[in-house]
PAKE-394842 format. One record per residue: residue in three letters; x, y, z of N, C-alpha, C in turn. Coordinates in pm, whole numbers, plus 50000, padded with zeros to 5 digits. Example, Ala and Ser with C-alpha at 12.3 -4.5 7.8 and 13.67 -1.06 7.14 Angstrom:
BEGIN
ALA513194943150780512304955050780513204967050780/SER512854977550708513674989450714512905000350787/
END
This chain:
BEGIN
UNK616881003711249617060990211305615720984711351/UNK615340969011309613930966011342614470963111454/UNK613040965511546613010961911667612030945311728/UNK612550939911817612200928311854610670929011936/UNK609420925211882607940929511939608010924112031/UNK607290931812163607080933612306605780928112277/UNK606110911412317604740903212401603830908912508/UNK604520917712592604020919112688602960932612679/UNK602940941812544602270952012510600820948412488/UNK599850956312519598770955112468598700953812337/UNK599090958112257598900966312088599280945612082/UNK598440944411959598690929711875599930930911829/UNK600370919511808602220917311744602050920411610/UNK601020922311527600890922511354600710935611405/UNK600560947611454600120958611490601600961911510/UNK602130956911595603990957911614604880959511490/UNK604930948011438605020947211328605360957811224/UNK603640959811228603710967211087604220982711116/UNK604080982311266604490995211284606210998711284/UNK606130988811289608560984911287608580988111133/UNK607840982711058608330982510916607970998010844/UNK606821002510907606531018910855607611028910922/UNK608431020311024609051029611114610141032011009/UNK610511014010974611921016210867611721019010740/UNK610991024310704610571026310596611211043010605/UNK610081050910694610421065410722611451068310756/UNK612521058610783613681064110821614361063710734/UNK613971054210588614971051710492615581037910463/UNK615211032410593615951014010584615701008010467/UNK614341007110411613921004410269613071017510271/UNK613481017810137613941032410000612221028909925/UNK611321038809862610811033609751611231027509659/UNK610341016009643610541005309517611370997709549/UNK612340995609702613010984109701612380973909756/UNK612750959309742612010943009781612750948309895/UNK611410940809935611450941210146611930926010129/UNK612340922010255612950906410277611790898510304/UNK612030886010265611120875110276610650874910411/UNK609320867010389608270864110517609310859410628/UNK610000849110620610600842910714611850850810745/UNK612250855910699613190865410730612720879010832/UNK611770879910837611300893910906610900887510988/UNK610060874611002609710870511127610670870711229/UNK611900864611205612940861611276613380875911321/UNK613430884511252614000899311270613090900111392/UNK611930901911372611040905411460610600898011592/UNK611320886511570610750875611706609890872511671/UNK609300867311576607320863311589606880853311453/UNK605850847311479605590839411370605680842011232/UNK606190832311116605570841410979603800848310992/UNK603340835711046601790846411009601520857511075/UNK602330861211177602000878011208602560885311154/UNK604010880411039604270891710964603150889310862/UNK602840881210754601670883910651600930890810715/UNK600160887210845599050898510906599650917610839/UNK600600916410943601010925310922601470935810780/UNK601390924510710601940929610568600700932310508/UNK599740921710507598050926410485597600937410492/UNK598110947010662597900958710690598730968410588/UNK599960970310602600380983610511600280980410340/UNK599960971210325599180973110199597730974410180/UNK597110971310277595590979510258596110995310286/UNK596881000610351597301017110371598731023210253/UNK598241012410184599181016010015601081018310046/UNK601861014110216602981016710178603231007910139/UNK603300992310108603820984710006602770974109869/UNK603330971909771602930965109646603500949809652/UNK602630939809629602760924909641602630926309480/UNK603980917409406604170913209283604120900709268/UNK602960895809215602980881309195604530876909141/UNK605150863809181606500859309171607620867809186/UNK607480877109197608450888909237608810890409405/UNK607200895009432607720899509598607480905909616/UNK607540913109768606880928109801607750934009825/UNK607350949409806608170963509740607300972009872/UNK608670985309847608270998009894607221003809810/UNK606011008509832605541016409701606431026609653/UNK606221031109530606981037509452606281047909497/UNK605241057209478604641063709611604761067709722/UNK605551064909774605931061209960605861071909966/UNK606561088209929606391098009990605401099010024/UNK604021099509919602611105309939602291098910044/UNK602081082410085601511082210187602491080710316/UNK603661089210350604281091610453603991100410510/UNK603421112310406602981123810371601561126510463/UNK600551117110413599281113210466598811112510598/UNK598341121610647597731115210796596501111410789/UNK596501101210864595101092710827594731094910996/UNK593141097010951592401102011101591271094211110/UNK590571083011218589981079911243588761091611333/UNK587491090711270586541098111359585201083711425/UNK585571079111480584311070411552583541076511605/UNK582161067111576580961071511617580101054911669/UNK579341061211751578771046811816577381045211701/UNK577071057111645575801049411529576411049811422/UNK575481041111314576291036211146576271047411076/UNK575991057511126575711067711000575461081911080/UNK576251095011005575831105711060574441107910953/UNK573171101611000572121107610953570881110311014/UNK570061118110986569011127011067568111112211122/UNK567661104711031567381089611078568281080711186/UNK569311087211189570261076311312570221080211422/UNK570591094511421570921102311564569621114411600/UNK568241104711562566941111011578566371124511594/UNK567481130811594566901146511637567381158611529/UNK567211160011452567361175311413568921183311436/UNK568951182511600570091190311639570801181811691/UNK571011168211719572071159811722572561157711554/UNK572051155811481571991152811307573591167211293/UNK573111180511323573391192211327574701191111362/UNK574841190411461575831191811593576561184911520/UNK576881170611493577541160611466578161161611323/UNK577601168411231577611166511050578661178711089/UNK578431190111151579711201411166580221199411214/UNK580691193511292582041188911394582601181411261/UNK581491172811196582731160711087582971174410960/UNK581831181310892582581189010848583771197110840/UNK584021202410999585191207011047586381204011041/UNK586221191011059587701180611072588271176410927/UNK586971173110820587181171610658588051184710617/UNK587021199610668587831211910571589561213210623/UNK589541211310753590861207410794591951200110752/UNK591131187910740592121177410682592341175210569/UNK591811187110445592171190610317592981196910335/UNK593171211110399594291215910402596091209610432/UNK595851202510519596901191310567597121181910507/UNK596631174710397597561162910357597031154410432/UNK595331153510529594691142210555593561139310507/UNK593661124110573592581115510542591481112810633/UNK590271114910637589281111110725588651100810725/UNK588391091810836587621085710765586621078410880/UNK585351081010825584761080910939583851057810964/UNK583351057011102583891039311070582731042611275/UNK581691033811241580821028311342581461018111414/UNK581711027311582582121016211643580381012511783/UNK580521000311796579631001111892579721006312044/UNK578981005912141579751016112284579281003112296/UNK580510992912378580730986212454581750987212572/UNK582180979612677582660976412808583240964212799/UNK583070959012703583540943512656585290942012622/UNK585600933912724587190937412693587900931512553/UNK586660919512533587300916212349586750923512278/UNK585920928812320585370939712190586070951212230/UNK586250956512296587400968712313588860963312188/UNK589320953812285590590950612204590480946812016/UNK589750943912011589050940911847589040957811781/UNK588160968011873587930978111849589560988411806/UNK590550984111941591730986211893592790985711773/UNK592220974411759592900966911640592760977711552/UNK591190976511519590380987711413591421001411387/UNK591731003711521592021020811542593481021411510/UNK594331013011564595601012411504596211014411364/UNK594721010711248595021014211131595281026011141/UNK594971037411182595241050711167596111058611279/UNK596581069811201597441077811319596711085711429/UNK595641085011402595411089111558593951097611509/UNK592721097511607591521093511644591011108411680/UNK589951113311664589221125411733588071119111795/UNK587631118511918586461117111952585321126611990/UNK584031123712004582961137012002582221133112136/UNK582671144712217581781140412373582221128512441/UNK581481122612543581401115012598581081100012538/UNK581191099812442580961084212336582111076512288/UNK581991063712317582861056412356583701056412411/UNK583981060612569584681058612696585611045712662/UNK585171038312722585771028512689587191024112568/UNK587121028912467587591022712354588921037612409/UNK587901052412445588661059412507590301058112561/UNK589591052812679590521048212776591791038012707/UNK591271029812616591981023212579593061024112490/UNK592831034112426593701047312347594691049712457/UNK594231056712553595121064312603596101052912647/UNK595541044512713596801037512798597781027712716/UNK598011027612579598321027912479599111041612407/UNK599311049212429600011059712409599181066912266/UNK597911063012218597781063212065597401075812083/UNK597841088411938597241102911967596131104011935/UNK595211112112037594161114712048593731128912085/UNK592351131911995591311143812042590291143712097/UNK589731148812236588381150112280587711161112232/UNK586911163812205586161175012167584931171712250/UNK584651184112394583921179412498582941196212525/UNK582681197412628581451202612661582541209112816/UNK582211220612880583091221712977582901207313106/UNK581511204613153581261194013230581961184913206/UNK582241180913078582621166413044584331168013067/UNK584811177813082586391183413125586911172613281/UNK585591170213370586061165213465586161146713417/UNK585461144413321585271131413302586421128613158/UNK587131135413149588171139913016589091128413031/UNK590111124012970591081112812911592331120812936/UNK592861118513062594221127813063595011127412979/UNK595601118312915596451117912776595951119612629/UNK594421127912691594171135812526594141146612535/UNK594301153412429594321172412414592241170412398/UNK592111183112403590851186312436590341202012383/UNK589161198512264589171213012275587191217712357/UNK587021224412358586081229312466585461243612395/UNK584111243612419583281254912337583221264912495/UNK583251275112476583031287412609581761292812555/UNK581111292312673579391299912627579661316412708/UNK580281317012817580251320812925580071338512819/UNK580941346012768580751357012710579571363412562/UNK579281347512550577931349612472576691349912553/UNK576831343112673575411342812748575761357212820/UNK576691362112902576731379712854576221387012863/UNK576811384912701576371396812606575241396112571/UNK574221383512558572921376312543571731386912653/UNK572231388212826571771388012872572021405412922/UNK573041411112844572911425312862572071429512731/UNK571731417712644570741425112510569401426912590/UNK568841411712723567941410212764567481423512840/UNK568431428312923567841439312993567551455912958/UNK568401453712801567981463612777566901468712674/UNK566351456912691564601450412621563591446112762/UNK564421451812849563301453112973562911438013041/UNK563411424613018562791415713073562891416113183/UNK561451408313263562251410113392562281394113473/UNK561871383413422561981370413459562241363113347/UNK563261354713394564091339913321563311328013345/UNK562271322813279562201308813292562801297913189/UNK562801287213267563671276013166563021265213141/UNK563361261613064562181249112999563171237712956/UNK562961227113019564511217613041563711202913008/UNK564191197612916564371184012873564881174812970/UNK564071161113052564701151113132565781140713082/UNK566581142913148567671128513063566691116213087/UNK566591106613002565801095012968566541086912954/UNK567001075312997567001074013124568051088113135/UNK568221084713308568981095113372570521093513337/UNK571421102413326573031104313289573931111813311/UNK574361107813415575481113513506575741128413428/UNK576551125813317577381135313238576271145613201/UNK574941140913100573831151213072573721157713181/UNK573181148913297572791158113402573731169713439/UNK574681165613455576031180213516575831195513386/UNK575461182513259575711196213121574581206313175/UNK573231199313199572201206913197572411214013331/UNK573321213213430573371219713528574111231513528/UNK575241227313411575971240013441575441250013367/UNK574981246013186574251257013132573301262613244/UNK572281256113292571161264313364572071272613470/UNK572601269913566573451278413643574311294413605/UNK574621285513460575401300013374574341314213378/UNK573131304313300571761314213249571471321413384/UNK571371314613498571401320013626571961331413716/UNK572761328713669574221339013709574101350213611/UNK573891347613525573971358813414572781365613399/UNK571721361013448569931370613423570451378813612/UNK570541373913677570861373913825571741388913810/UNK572861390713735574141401113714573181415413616/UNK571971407913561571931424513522570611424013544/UNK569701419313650568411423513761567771414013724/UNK567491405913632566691400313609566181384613653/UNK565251387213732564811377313846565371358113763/UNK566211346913800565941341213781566551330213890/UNK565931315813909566531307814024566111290213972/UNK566041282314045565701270214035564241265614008/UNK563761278914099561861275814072561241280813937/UNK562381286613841561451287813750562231279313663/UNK562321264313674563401258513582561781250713572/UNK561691245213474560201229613415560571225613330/UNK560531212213365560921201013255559841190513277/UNK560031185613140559291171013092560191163013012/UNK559781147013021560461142012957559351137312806/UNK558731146212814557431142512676557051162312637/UNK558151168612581557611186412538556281183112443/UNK555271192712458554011194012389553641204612406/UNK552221211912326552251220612351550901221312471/UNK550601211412462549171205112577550351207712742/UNK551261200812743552451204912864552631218312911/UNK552711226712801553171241412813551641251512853/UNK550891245312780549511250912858549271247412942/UNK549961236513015549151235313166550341241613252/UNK551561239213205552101246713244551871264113303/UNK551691269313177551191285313212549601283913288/UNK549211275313265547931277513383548621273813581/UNK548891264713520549491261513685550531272113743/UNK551481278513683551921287013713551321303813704/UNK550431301813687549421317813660550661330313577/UNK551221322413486552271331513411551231342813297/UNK551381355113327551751365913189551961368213082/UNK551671361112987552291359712849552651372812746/UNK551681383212806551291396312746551591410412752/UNK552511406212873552931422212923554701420812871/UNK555181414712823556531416912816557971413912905/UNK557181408512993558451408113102558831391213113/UNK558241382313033559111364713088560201365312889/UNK560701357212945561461354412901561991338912863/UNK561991334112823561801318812751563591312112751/UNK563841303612819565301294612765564931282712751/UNK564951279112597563941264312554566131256112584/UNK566291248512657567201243012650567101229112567/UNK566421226512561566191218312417565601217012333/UNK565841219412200565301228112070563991220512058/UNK563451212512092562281210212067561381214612147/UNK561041226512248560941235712326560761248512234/UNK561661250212166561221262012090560071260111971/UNK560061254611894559061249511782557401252011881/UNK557351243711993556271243412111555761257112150/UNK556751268512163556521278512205555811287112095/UNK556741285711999556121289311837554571288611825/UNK554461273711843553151269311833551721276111904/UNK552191273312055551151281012112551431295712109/UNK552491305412089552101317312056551381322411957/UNK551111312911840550811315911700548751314011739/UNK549201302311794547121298011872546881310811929/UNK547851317012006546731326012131547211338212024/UNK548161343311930547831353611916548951363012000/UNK549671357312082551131361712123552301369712075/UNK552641380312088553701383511995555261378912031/UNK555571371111972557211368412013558021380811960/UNK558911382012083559871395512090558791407412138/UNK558031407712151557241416612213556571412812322/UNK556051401512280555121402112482555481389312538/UNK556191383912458557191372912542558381375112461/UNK559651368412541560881365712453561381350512471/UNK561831346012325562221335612364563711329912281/UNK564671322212384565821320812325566511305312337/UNK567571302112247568261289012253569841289312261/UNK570201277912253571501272812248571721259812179/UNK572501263412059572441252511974573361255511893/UNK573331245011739574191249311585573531258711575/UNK572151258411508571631265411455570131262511371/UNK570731252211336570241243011210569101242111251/UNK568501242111340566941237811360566111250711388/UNK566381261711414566321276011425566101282811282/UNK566261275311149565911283211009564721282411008/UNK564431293910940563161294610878562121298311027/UNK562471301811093561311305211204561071324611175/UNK559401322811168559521333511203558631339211343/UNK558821348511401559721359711390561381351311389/UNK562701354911363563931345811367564311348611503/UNK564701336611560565031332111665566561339411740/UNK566531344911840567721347211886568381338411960/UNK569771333311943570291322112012571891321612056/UNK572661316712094573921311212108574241300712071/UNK574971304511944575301290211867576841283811903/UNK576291271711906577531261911970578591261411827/UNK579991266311853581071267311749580981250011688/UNK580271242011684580731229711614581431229211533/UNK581451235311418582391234011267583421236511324/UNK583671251911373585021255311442585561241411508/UNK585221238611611585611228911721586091217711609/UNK585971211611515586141202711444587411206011337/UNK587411220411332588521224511245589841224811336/UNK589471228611480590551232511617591091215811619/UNK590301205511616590631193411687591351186611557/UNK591251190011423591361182611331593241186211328/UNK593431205211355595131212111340595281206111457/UNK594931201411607596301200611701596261182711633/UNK595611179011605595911164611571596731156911440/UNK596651168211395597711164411261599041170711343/UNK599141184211364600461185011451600911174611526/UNK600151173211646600701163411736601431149511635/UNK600921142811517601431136111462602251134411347/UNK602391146011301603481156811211604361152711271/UNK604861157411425605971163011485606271150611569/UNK605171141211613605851126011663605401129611842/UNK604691134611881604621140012006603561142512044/UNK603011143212187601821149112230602251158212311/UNK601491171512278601641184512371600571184812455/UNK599271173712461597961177812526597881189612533/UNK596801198412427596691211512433595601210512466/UNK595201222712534593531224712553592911234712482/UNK592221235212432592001247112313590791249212396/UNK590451266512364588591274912382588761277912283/UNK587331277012227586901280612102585391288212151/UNK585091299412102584221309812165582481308112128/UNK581691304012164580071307212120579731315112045/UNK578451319511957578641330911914576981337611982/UNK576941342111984575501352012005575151357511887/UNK573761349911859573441357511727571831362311782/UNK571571375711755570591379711827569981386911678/UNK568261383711727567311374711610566051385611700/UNK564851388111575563931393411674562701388411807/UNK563291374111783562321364811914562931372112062/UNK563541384212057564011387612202564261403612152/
END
């Protein structure tokens, strides 16, 4: 039975609409290949102008459930199973392109291409569709609602981190299904009406740091990237990793605290030498220990060990947290904790076809585990 569109809903009335007619469709009301009723006829069904049903009809034929026959009329596709079949997944991103040129860094490029990989190998298995679509990060309530529009084409959305809040929020209070795929920090700043899946470092840094002691280190320093400008959310990330590393050099003797944390918001390797002068650091006896928390920190360290003649894994150690991807080809090879991205993208891609398989949200929270891959730089 069509239902009469609620003026009073956020969601657009051609958004209503089309969603009454996919409803009766799946239930059987119209069959493949039968003529749907005239424009003016559905309007009236529906309460609403003819032109929000054409809107509307515009829509499920750009998403292939019905065929416009010149002098004939519009039809169920003959098709209809396949795309009933279909889950179609929106992945937004606030830049035009996942490319090493957009998202400037190496290991954002990284991070981002496996998470979408993840969700693609996924959504082959399932009978979906991905498809990925630049939204801008705005606060703008017509550009939010415009942005909506966008998103309504599809059954339901994965988002990556903390990017686009906004359009976020606007999901949720809308009932539309949704995935966060977040960072543990970002758990407090999370979308209560989305499932969430979450990477755990906590048993790789560990096991990381029982490899450390039994290679004798005996001090943790950290080498920390400034948020530029400053950001609430970065800031908490970089607090809790450093705290973890803390806790964990701290649990099996090995000296580490706040005073040996240094950051710049410009890494060089001119920085890192004045660094070790101002700090009258050791490079040679074996006992520091290196956490480049942002991969361009490690390359730096590379650098000046290779000038003085340094042995990495022998008279210093040095380690990361990342994909990976920017860590090839180093030698000596780098020991690190790699962030599950692909995984996380395959986790977010199954509860999200479920949740819309089955017509429901379970808000699940998924852990998905780090890995420790230990390399001879330690």
């Amino acid at each position: 039975m069509i239902k009469i569109v609620d003026k009073t809903q956020p969601t657009s009335l051609a958004e209503q609409v089309g969603q009454g007619l996919i409803n009766a469709i799946r239930s059987g009301t119209f069959k493949a290949g039968t003529r749907l009723p005239g424009e003016r006829v559905l309007a009236k069904q529906f309460g609403t102008s003819r032109g929000t049903v054409i809107e509307a009809l515009n829509l499920l034929e750009r998403q292939n459930y019905i065929e416009r026959l010149p002098t004939k009329g519009t039809f169920v596709a003959d098709d209809i199973d396949h795309e009933l079949k279909m889950v179609r997944i929106l992945f937004p991103f606030p830049e035009p392109e996942i490319s090493l040129d957009a998202l400037s860094t190496m290991e954002m490029w990284g991070a981002s291409s496996e998470v979408y990989r993840g969700i693609i190998a996924e959504a082959g298995l399932r009978n979906g569709e991905v498809v990925f679509q630049h939204f801008e990060e705005t606060d703008n309530k017509l550009a939010i609602a415009r942005q909506m529009r966008r998103l309504n084409n599809f059954d339901g959305a994965i988002f990556l981190g903390a990017q686009l809040r906004p359009l976020m929020k606007a999901a949720s209070a809308t009932g539309k299904t949704c995935v966060s795929i977040v960072q543990r920090p970002l758990l407090t700043h999370s979308i209560p009406a989305f499932s969430t899946i979450v990477n755990d470092l906590t048993p790789a840094i560990d096991q990381l740091f029982e490899h450390l002691k039994r290679r004798t280190y005996k001090r943790l320093r950290i080498l920390r990237k400034m948020a530029v400008p400053p950001n609430k959310i970065g800031i908490e990330n970089n607090r809790m990793k450093t705290d973890e590393m803390i806790k964990a050099a701290r649990k099996v003797g090995i000296k580490a605290s706040d005073d040996f944390i240094y950051q710049t918001d410009n890494p060089t390797v001119a920085w890192f030498e004045q660094l070790i002068n101002e700090q009258d650091l050791n490079l040679e006896n074996g006992s520091e220990i290196f956490y480049c928390m942002d991969t361009s920190f490690v390359s730096i360290l590379y650098q000046y060990a290779s000038a003085n003649n340094i042995k990495i894994g022998e008279e210093i150690g040095i380690y990361g947290l990342a994909s990976g991807i920017t860590f090839h080809n180093l030698f000596p090879p780098l020991t690190y904790i790699r962030v599950p991205h692909y995984e996380m993208g395959h986790c977010a891609c199954r509860i999200l076809t479920n949740d819309i398989e089955h017509g429901q949200h379970k808000f699940i929270h998924e852990t998905v585990q780090a890995e420790l891959i230990i390399k001879e730089s330690t």
